[in-house]
PDB file of N, CA, C and O in Angstrom:
ATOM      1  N   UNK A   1     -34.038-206.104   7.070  1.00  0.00           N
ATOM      2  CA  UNK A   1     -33.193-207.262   6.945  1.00  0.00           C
ATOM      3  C   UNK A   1     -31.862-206.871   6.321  1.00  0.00           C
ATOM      4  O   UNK A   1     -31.616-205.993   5.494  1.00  0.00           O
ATOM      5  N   UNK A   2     -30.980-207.845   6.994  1.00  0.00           N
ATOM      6  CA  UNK A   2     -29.415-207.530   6.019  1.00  0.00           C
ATOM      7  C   UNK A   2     -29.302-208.171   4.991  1.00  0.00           C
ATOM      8  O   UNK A   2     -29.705-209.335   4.981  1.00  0.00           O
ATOM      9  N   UNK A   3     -28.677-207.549   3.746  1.00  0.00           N
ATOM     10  CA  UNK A   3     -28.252-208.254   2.573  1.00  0.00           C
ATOM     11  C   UNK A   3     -27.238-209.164   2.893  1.00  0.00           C
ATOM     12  O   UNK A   3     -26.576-209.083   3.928  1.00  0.00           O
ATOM     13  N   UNK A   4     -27.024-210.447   1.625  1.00  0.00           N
ATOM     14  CA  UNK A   4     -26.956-211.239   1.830  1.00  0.00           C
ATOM     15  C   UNK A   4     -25.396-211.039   1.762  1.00  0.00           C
ATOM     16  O   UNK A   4     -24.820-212.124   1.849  1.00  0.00           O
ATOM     17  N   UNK A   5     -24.562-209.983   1.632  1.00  0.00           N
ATOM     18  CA  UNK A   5     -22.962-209.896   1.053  1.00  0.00           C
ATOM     19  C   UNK A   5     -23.014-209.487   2.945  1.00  0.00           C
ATOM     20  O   UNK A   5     -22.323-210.280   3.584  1.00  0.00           O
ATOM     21  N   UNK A   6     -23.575-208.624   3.640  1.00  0.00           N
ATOM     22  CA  UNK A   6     -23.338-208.773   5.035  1.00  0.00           C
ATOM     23  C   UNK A   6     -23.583-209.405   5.773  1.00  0.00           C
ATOM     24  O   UNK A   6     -22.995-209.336   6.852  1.00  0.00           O
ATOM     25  N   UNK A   7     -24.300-210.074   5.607  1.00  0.00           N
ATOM     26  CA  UNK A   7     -24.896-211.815   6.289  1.00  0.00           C
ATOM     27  C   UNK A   7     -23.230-212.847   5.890  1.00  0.00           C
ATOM     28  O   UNK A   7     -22.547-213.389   6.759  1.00  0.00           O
ATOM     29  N   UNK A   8     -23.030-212.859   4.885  1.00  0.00           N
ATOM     30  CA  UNK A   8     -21.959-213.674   4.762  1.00  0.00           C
ATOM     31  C   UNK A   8     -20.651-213.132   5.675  1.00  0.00           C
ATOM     32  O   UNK A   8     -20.097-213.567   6.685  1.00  0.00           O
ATOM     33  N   UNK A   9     -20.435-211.928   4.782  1.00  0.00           N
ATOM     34  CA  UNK A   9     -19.070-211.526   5.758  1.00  0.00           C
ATOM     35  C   UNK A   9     -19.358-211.631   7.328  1.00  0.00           C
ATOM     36  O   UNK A   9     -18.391-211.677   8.088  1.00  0.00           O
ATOM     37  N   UNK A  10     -20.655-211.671   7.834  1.00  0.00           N
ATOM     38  CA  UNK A  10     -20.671-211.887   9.529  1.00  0.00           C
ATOM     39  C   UNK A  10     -20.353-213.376   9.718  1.00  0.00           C
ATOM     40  O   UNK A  10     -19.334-213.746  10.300  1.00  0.00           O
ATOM     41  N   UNK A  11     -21.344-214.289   9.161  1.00  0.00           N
ATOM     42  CA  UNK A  11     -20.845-215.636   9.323  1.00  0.00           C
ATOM     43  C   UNK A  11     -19.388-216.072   9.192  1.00  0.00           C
ATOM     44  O   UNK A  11     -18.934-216.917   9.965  1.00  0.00           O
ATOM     45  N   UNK A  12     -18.295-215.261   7.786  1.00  0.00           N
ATOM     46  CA  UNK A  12     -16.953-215.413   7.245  1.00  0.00           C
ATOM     47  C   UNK A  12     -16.744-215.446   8.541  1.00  0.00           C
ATOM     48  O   UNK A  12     -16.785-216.517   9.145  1.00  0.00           O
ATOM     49  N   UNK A  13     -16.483-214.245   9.175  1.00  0.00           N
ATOM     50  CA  UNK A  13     -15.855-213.675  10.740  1.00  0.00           C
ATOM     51  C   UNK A  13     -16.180-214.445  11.802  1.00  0.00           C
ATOM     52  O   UNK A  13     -15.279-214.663  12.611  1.00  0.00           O
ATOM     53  N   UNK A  14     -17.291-214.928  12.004  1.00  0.00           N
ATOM     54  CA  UNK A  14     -17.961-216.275  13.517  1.00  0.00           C
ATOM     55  C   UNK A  14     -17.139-217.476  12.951  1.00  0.00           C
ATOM     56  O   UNK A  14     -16.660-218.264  13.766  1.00  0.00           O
ATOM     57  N   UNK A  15     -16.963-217.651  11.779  1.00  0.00           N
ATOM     58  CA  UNK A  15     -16.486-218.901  11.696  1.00  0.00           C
ATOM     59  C   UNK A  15     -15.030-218.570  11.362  1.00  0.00           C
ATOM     60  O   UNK A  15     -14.596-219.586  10.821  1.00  0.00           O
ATOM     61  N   UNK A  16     -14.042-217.630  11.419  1.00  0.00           N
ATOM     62  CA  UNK A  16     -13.080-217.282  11.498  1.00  0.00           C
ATOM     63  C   UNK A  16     -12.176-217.456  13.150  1.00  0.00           C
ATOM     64  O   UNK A  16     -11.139-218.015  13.505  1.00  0.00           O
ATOM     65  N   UNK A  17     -13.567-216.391  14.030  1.00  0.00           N
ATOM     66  CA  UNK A  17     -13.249-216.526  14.982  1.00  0.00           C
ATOM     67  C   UNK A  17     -13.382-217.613  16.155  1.00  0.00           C
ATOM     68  O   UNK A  17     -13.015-217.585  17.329  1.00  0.00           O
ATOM     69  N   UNK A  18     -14.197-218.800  15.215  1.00  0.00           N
ATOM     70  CA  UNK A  18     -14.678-220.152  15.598  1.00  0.00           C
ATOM     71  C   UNK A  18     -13.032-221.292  15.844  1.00  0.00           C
ATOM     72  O   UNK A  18     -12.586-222.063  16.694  1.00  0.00           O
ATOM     73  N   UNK A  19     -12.552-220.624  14.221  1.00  0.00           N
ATOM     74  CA  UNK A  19     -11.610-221.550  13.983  1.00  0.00           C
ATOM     75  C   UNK A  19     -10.248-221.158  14.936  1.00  0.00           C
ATOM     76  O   UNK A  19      -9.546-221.997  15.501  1.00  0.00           O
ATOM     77  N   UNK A  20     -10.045-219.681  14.977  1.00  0.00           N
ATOM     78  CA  UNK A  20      -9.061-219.330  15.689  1.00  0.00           C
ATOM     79  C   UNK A  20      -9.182-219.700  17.243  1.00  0.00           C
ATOM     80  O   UNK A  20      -8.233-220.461  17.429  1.00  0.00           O
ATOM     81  N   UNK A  21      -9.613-219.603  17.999  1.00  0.00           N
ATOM     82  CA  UNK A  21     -10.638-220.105  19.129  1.00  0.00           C
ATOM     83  C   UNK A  21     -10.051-221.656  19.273  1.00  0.00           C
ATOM     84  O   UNK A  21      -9.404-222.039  20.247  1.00  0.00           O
ATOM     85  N   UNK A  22     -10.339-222.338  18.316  1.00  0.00           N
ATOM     86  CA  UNK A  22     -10.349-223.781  18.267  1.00  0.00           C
ATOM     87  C   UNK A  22      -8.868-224.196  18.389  1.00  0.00           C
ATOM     88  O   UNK A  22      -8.415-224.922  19.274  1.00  0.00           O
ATOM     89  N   UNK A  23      -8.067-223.542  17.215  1.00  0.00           N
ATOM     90  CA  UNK A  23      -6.476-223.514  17.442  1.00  0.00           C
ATOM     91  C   UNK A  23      -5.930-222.836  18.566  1.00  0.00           C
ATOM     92  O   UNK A  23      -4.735-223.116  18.656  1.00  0.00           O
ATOM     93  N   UNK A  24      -6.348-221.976  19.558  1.00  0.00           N
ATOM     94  CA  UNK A  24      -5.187-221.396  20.658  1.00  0.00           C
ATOM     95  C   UNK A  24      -6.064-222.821  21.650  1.00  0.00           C
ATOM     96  O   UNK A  24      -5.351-223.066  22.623  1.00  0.00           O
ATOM     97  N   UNK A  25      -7.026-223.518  21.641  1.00  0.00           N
ATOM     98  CA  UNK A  25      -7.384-224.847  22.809  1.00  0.00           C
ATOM     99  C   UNK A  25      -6.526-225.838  22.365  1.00  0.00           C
ATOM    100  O   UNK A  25      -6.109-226.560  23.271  1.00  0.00           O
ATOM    101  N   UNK A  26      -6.143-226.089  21.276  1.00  0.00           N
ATOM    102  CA  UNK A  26      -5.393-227.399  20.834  1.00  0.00           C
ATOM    103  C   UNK A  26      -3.452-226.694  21.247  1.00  0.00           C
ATOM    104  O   UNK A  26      -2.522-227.214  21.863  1.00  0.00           O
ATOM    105  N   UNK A  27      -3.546-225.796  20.772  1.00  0.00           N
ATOM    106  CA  UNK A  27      -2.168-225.433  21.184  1.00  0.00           C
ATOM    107  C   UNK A  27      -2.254-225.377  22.763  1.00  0.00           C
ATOM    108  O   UNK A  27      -1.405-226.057  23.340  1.00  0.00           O
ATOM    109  N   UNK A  28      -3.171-224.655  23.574  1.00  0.00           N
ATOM    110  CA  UNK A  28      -3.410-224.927  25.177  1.00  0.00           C
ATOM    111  C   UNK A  28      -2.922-226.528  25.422  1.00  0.00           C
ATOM    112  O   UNK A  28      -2.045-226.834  26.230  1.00  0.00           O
ATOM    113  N   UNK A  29      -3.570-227.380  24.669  1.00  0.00           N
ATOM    114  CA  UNK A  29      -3.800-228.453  25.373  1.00  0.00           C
ATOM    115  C   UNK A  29      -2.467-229.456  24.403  1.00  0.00           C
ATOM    116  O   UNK A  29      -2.344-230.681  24.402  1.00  0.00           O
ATOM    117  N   UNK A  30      -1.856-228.716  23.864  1.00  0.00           N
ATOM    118  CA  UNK A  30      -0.757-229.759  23.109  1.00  0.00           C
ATOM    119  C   UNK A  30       0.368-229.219  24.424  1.00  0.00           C
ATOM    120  O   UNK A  30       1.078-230.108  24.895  1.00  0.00           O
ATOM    121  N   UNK A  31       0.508-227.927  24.945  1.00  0.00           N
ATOM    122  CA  UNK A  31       1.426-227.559  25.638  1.00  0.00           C
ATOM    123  C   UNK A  31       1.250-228.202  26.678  1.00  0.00           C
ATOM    124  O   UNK A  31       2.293-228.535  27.241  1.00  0.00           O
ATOM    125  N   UNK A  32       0.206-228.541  27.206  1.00  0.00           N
ATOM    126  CA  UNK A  32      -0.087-229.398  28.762  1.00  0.00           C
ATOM    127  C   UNK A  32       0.216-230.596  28.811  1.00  0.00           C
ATOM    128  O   UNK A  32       0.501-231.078  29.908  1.00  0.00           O
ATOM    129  N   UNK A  33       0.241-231.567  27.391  1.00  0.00           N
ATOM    130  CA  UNK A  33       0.736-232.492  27.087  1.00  0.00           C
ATOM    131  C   UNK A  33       2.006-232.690  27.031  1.00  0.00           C
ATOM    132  O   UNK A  33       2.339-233.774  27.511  1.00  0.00           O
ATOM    133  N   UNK A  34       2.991-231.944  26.555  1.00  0.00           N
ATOM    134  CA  UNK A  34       4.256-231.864  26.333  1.00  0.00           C
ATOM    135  C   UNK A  34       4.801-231.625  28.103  1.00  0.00           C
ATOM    136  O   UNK A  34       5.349-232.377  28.909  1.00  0.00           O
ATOM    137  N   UNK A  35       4.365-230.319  28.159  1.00  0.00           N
ATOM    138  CA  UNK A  35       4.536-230.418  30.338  1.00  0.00           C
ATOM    139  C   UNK A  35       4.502-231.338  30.545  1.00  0.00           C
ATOM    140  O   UNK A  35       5.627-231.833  30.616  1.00  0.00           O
ATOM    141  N   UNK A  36       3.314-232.335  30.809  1.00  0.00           N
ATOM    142  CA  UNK A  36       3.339-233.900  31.660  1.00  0.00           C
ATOM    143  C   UNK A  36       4.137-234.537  30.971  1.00  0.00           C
ATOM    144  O   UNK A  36       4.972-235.042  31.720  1.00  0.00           O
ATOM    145  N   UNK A  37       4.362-234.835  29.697  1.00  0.00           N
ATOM    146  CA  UNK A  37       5.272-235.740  29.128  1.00  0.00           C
ATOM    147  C   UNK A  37       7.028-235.301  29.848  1.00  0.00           C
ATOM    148  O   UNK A  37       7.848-236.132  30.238  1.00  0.00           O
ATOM    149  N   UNK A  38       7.203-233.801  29.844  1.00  0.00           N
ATOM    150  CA  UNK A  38       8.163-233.655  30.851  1.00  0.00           C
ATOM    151  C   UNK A  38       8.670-233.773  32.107  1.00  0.00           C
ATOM    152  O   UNK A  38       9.806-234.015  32.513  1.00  0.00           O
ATOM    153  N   UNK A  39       7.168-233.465  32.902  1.00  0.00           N
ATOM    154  CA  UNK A  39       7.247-234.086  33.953  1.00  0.00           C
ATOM    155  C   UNK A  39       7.037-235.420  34.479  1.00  0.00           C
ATOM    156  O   UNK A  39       6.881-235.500  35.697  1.00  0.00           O
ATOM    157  N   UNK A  40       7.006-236.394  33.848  1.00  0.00           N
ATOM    158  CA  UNK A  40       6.937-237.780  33.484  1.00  0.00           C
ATOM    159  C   UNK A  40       7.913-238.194  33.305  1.00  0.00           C
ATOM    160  O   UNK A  40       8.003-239.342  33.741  1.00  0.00           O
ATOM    161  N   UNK A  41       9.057-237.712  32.700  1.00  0.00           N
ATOM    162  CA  UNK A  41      10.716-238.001  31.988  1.00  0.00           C
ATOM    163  C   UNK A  41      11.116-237.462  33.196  1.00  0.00           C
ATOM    164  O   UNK A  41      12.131-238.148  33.317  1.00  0.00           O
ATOM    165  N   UNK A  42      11.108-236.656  34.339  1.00  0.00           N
ATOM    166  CA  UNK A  42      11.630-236.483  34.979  1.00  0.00           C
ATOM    167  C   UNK A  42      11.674-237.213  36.466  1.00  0.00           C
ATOM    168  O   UNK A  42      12.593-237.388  37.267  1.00  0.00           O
ATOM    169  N   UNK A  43      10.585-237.481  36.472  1.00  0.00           N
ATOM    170  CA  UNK A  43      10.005-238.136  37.474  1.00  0.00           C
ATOM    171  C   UNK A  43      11.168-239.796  37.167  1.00  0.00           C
ATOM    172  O   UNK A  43      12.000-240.374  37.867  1.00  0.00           O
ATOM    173  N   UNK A  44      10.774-239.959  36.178  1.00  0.00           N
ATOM    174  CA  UNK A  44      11.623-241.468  35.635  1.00  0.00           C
ATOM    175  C   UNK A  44      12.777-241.192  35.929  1.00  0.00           C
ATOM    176  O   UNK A  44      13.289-241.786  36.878  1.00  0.00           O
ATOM    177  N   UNK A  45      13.357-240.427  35.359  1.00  0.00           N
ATOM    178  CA  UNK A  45      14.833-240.591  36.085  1.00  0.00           C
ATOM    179  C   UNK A  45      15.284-240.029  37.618  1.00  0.00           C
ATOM    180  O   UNK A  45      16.360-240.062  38.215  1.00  0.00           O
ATOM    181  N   UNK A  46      14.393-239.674  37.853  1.00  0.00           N
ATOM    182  CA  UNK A  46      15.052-239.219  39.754  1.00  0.00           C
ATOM    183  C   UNK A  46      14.708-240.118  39.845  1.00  0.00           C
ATOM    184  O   UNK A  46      15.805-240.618  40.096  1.00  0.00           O
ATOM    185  N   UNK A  47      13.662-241.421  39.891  1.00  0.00           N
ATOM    186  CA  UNK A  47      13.440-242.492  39.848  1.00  0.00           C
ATOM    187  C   UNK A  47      14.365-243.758  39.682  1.00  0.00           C
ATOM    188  O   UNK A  47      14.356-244.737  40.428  1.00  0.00           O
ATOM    189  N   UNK A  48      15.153-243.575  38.594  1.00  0.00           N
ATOM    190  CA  UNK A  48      16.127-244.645  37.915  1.00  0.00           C
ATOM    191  C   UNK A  48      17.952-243.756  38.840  1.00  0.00           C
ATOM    192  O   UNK A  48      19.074-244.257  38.918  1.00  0.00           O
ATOM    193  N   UNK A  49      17.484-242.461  39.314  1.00  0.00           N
ATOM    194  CA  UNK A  49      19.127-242.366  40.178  1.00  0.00           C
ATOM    195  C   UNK A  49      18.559-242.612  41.627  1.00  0.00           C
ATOM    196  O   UNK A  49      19.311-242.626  42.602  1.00  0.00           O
ATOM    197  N   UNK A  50      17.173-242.810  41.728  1.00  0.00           N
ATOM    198  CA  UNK A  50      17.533-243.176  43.099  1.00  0.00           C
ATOM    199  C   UNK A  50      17.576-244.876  43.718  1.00  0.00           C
ATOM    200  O   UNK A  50      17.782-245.386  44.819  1.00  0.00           O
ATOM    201  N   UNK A  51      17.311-245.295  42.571  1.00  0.00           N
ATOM    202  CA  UNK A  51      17.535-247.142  42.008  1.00  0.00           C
ATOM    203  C   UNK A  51      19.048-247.322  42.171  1.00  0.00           C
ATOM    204  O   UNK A  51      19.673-248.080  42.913  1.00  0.00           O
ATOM    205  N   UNK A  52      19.481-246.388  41.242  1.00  0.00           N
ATOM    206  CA  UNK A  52      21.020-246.533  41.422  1.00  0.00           C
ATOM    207  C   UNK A  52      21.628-246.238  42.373  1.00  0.00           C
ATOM    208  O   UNK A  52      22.662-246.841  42.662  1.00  0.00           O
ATOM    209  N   UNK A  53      21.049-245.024  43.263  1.00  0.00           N
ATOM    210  CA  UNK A  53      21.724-244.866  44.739  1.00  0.00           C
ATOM    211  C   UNK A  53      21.841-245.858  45.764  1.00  0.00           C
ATOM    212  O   UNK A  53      22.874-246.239  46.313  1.00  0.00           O
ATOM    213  N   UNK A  54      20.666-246.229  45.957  1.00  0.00           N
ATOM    214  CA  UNK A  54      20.040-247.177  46.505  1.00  0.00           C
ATOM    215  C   UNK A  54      21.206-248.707  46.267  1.00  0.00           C
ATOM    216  O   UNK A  54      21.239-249.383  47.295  1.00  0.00           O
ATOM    217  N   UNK A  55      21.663-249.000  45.670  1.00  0.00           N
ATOM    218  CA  UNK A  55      22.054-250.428  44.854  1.00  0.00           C
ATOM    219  C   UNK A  55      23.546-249.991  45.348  1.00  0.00           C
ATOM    220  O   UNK A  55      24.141-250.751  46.112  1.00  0.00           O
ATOM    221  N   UNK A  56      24.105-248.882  44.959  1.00  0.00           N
ATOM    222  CA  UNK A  56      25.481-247.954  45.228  1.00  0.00           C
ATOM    223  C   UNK A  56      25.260-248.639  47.072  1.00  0.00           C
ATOM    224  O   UNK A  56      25.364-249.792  47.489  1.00  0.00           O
ATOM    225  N   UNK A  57      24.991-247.582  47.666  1.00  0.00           N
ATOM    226  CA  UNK A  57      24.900-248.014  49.087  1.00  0.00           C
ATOM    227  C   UNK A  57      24.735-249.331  49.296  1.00  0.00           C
ATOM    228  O   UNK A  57      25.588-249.804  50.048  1.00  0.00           O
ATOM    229  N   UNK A  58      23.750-250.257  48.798  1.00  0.00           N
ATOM    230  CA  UNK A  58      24.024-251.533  49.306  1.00  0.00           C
ATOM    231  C   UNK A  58      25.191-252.064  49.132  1.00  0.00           C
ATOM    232  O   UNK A  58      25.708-252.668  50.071  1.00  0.00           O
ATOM    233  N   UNK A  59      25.892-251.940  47.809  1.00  0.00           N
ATOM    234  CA  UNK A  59      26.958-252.632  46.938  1.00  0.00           C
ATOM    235  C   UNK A  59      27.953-251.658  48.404  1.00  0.00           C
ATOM    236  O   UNK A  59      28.570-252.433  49.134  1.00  0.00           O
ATOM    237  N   UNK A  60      28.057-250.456  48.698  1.00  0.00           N
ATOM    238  CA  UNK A  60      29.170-250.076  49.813  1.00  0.00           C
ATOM    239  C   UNK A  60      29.068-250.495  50.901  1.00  0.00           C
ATOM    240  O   UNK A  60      30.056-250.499  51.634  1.00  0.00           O
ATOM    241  N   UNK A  61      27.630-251.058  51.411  1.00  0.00           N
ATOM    242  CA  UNK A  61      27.163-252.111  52.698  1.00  0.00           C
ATOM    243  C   UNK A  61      28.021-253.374  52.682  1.00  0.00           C
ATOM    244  O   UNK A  61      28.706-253.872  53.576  1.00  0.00           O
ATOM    245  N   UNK A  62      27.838-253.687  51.648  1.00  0.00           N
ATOM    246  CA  UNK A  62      28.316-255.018  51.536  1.00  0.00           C
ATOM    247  C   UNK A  62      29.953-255.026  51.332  1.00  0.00           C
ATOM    248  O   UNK A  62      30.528-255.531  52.296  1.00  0.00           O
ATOM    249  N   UNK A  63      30.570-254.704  50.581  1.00  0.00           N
ATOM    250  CA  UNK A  63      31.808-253.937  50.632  1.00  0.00           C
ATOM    251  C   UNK A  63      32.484-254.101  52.659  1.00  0.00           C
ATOM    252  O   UNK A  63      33.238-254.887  53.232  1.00  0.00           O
ATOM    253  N   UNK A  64      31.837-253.128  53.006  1.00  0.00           N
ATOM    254  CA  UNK A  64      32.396-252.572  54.324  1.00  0.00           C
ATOM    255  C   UNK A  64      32.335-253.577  55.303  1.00  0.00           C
ATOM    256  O   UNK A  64      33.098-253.518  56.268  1.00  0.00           O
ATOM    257  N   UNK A  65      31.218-254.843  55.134  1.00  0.00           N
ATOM    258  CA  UNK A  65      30.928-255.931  56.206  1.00  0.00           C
ATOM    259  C   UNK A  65      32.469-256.903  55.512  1.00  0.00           C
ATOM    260  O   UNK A  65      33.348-257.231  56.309  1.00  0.00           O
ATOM    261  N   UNK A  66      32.591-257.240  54.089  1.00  0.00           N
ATOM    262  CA  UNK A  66      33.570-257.620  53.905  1.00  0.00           C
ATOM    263  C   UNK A  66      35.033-257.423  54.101  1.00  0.00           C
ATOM    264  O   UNK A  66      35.827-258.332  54.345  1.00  0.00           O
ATOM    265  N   UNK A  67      35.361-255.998  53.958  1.00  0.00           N
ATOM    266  CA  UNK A  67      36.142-255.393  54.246  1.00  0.00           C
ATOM    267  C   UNK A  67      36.545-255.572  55.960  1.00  0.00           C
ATOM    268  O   UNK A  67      37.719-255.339  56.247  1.00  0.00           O
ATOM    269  N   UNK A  68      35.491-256.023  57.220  1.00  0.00           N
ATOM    270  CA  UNK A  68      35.381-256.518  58.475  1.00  0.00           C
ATOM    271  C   UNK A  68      35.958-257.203  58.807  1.00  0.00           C
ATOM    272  O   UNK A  68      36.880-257.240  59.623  1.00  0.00           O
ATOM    273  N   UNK A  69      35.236-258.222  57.883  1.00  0.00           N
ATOM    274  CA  UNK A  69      35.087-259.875  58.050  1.00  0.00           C
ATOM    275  C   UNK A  69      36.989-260.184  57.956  1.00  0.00           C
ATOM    276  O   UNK A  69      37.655-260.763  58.814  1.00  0.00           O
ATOM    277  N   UNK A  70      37.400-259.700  56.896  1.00  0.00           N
ATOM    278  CA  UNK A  70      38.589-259.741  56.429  1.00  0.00           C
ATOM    279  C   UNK A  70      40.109-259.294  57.391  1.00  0.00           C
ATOM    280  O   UNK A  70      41.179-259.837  57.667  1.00  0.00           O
ATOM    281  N   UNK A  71      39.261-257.670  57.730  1.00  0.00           N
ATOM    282  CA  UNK A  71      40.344-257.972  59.075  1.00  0.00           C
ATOM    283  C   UNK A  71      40.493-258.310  59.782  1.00  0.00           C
ATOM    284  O   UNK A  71      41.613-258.369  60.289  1.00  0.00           O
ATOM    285  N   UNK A  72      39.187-258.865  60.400  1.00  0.00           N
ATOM    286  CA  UNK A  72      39.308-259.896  61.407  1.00  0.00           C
ATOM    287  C   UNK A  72      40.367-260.899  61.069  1.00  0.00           C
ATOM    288  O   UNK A  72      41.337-260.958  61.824  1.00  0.00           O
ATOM    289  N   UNK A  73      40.303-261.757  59.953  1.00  0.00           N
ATOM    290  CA  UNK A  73      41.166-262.752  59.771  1.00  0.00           C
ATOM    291  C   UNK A  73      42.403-262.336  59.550  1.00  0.00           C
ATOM    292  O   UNK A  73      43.269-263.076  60.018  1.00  0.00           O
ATOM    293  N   UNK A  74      42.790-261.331  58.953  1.00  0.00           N
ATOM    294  CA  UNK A  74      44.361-261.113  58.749  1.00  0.00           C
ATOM    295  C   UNK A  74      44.823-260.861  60.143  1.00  0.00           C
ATOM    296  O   UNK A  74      45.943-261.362  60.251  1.00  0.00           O
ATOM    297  N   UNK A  75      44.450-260.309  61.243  1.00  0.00           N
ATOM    298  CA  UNK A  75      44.686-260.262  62.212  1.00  0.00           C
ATOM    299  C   UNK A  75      44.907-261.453  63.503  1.00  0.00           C
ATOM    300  O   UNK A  75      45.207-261.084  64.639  1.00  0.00           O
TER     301      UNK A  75
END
């Protein structure tokens, strides 16, 4: 049997390498979080410029039928 000062230092080390183990999954999984949270912010705004494109072109649709309408009459 092993004494009890090498019984400990093995357990010290399993539960060393328990804890280290445990911190590179939370850092894994804090970084995957932060990714989607980025790719989420990004997604939103190609989202919110293509709202605005979208609104742009109508607002120049509308514009150009007026801009029509108009010479018709000055003419």
């Amino acid at each position: 049997m092993s004494d009890p000062v090498t019984v400990s230092i093995s357990m010290g080390a399993l539960l060393f390498i328990g804890l280290a183990a445990l911190g590179a999954y939370g850092i894994m999984k804090a970084t995957q979080v932060k990714e989607r949270l980025e790719i989420e912010k990004t997604i939103d705004e190609k989202g919110r410029e293509a709202y605005q494109m979208s609104k742009l072109k109508a607002l120049e649709k509308t514009v150009d039928k007026l801009e029509t309408k108009g010479a018709g009459i000055r003419t």
